[in-house]
N, C-alpha and C positions, 0 to 999 in steps of 0.2 A: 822443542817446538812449542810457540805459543798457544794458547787453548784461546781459538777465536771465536767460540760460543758464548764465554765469559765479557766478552766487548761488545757484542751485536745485545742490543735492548727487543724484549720482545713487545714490548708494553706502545701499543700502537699511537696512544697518547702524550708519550713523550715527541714524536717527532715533531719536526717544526712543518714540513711541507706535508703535508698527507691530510687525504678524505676528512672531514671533519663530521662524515657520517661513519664510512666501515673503516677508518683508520689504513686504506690504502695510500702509499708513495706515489702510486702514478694517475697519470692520466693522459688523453689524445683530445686533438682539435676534432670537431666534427665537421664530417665533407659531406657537403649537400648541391642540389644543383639550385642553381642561381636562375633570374628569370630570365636567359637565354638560353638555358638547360646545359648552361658549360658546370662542370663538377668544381666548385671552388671550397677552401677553409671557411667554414663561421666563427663567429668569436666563441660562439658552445666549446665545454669541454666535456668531455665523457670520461669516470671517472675507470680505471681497468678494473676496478676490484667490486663495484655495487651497482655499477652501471648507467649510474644515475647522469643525468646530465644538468650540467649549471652555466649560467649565464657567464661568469666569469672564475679567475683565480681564486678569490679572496672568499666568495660564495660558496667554492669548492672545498679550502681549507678548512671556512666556517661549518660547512656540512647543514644550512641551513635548506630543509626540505620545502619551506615555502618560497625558496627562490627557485629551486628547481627546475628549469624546460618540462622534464619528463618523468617517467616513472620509472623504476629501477627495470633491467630487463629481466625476462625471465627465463628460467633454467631448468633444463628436465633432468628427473632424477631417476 
């Protein structure tokens, strides 16, 4: 059997889609209500891994903290 830890990169910088601040893969559309107070998608993304939310894609990949909508969320320990 192949050793698939040897293939997986841990180096969060090599990737090409991911947080261009904490080096996360993912992220979600933010749902907010709109001015009829129906719950709709904004073009925000929120990033899973820093929380942080950005105007768009490109902003997200760049990890650029002065584009940012918001501040990171916060987390108890």
């Amino acid at each position: 059997m192949k050793n698939l830890s040897a293939s997986i990169s841990t180096n969060p910088s090599t990737a090409r889609n991911c947080c261009g601040y904490c080096g996360a893969t993912s992220y979600h559309r933010v749902l907010a209500r709109d001015d009829a107070g129906v719950m709709r998608y904004t073009e925000a993304l929120r990033c899973t891994g820093c929380g942080r939310e950005y105007a768009n894609l490109q902003v997200w990949r760049q990890g650029d903290t002065q584009e940012s909508t918001t501040p990171p969320v916060a987390t108890a320990n």
